[in-house]
N, C-alpha and C positions, 0 to 999 in steps of 0.2 A: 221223287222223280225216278222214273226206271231206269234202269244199268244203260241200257243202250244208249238212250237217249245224253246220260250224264258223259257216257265216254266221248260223244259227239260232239255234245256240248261246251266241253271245257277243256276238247284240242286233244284229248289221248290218243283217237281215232281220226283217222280223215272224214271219214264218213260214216253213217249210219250206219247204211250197209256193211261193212268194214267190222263196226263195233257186233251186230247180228252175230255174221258167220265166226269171229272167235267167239261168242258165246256157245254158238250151236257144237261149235268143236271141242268145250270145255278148255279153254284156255285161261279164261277169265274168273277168277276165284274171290268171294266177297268174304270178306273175313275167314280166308281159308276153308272156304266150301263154294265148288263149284258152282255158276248160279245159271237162270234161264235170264231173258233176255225181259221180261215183264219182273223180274226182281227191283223192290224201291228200295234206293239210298240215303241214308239216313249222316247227318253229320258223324264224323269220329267215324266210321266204318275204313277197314282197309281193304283196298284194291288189289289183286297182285295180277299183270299178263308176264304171262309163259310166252316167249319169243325160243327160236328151236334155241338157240346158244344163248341165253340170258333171260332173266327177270326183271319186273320191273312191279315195285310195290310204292305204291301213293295211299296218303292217309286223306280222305275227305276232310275240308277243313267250312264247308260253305256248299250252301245247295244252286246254284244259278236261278233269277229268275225268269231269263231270257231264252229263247232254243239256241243263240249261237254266241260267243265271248268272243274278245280280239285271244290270240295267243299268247299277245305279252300280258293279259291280266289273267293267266293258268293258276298264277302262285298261291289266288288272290282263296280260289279253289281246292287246290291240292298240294299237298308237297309231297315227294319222291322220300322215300325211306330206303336207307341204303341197307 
């Protein structure tokens, strides 16, 4: 599944849209290298967004097979690495 799509997908992002422009702005870094927004994800890959005061890194645990998840099944997806 591509970046974009996965961040949308499993509630990191609100929206697609959303997930796009912090790719285009390099915020979004896949196992510590910046990535484009057609990059696929692969279980066990980590995620990190660059927010201006804070990071936030999740470890892929699960690919989705659906384009949207409820939010409370995020975990099921990712976990946050502190």
């Amino acid at each position: 599944m591509r970046i974009d799509k996965f961040l949308n997908s499993v509630n990191l992002t609100k929206r697609r849209s959303i997930a796009e422009d912090m790719l285009a702005n390099k915020v979004v870094f896949l196992n510590d290298i910046a990535v484009k927004k057609a990059k696929e994800v692969k279980i066990g890959d980590t995620i990190k967004l660059q927010y201006l005061e804070y990071d936030e890194v999740y470890k892929i645990l699960q690919i989705p097979k659906t384009k949207s998840t409820p939010k409370s099944a995020q975990g099921e997806y990712v976990c946050q690495i502190k």
